[in-house]
KOLDO-814743 format. One line per field, with one value per atom (N, C-alpha, C): atom name; x, y, z. Coordinates in steps of 0.02 Angstrom, whole numbers, plus 50000, padded with zeros to 5 digits. Example, Ala and Ser with C-alpha at 12.3 -4.5 7.8 and 13.67 -1.06 7.14 Angstrom:
! residues 2
atomo = (N|CA|C|N|CA|C)
x = (50660|50615|50660|50642|50684|50645)
y = (49716|49775|49835|49888|49947|50002)
z = (50390|50390|50390|50354|50357|50394)
This chain:
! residues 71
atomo = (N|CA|C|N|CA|C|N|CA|C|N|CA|C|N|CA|C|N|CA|C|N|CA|C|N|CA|C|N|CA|C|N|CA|C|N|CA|C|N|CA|C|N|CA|C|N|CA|C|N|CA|C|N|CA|C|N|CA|C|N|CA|C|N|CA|C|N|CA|C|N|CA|C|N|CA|C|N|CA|C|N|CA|C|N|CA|C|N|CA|C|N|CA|C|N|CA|C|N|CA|C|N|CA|C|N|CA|C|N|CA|C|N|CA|C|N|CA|C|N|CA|C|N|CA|C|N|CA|C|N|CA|C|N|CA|C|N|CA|C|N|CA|C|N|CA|C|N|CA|C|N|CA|C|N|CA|C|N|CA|C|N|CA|C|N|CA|C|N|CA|C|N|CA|C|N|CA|C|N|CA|C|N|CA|C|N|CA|C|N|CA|C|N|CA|C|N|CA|C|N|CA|C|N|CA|C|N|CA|C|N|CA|C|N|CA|C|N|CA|C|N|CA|C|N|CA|C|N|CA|C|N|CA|C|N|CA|C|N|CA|C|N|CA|C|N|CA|C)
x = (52305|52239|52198|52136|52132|52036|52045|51973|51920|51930|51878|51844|51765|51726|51769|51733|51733|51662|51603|51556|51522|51488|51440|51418|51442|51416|51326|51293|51217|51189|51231|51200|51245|51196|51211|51174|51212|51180|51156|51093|51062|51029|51024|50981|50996|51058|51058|51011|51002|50973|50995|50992|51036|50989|50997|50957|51009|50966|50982|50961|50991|50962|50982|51026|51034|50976|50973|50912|50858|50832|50791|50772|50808|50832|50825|50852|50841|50775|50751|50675|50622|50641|50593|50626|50683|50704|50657|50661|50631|50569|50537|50457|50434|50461|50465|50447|50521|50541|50512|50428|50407|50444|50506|50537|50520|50478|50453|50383|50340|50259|50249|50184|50139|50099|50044|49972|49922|49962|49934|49952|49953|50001|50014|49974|49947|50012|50021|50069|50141|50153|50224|50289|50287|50312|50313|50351|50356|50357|50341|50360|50404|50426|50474|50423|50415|50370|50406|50363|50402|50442|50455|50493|50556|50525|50594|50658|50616|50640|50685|50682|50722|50762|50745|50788|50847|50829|50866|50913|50889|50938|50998|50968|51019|51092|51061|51110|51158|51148|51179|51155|51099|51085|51040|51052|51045|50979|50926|50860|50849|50866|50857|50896|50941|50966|50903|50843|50792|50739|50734|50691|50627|50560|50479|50482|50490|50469|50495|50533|50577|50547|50499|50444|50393)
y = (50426|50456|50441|50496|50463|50480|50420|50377|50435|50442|50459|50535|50527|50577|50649|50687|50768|50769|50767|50762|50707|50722|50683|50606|50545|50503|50497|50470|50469|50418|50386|50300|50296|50273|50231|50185|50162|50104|50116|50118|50107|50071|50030|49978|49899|49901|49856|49861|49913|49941|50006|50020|50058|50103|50176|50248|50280|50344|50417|50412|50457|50463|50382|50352|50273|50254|50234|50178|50200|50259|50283|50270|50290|50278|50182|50167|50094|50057|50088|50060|50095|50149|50156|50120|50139|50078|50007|49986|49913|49916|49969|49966|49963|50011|50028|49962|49924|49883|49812|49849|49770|49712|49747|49688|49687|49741|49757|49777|49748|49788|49796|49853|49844|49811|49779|49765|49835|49868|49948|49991|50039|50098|50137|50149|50173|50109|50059|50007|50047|50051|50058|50015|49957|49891|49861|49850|49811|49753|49717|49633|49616|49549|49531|49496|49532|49492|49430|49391|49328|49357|49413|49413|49464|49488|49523|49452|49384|49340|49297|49326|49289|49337|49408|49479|49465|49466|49486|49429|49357|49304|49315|49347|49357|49402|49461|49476|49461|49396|49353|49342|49401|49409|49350|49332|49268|49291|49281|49310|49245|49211|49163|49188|49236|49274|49316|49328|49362|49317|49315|49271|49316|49275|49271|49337|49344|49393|49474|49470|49513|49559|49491|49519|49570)
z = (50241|50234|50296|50330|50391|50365|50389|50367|50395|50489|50531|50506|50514|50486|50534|50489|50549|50599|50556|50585|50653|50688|50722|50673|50714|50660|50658|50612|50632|50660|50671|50702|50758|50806|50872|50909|50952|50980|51042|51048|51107|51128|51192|51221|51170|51138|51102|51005|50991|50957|50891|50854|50828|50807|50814|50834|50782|50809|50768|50692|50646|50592|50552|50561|50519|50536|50574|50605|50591|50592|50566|50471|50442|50367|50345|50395|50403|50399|50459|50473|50428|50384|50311|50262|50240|50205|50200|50264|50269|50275|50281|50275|50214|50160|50098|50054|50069|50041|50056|50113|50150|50186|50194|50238|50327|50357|50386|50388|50452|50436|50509|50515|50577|50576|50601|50606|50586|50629|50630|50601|50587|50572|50641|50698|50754|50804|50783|50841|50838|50892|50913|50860|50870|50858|50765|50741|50675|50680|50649|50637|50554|50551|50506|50459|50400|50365|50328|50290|50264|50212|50162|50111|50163|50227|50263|50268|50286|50322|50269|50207|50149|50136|50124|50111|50193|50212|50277|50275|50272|50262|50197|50171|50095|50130|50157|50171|50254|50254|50313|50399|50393|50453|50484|50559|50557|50613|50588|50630|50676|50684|50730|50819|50804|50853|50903|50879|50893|50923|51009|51028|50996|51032|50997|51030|51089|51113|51091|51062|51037|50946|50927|50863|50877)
């Protein structure tokens, strides 16, 4: 059986970063779900709120990988 899609996949990696329609889906996902916020709605930029920083640990991800500057 052969696994690989036909289509264009929707996620990629750019700049160390993961784009296209996943990442996108992702980053509402996590807004939704408050594991993500702006200050603004108007800011470019999200930050990791404190229940992202327990959600996100659950599922193994080790946010300590993410210098300050990088929030």
């Amino acid at each position: 059986m052969n696994n690989k899609p036909t289509k264009v996949k929707p996620a990629k990696i750019c700049y160390e970063h993961i784009g296209g329609k996943l990442g996108q889906l992702l980053a509402i996902t996590f807004a939704e779900k408050g594991w993500i916020a702006k200050e603004n709605p108007a800011d470019k930029h999200f930050y990791i709120t404190e229940i992202g920083i327990i959600e996100f640990g659950k599922l193994g991800i080790d946010l300590s990988e993410i210098k300050l500057e990088d929030f």
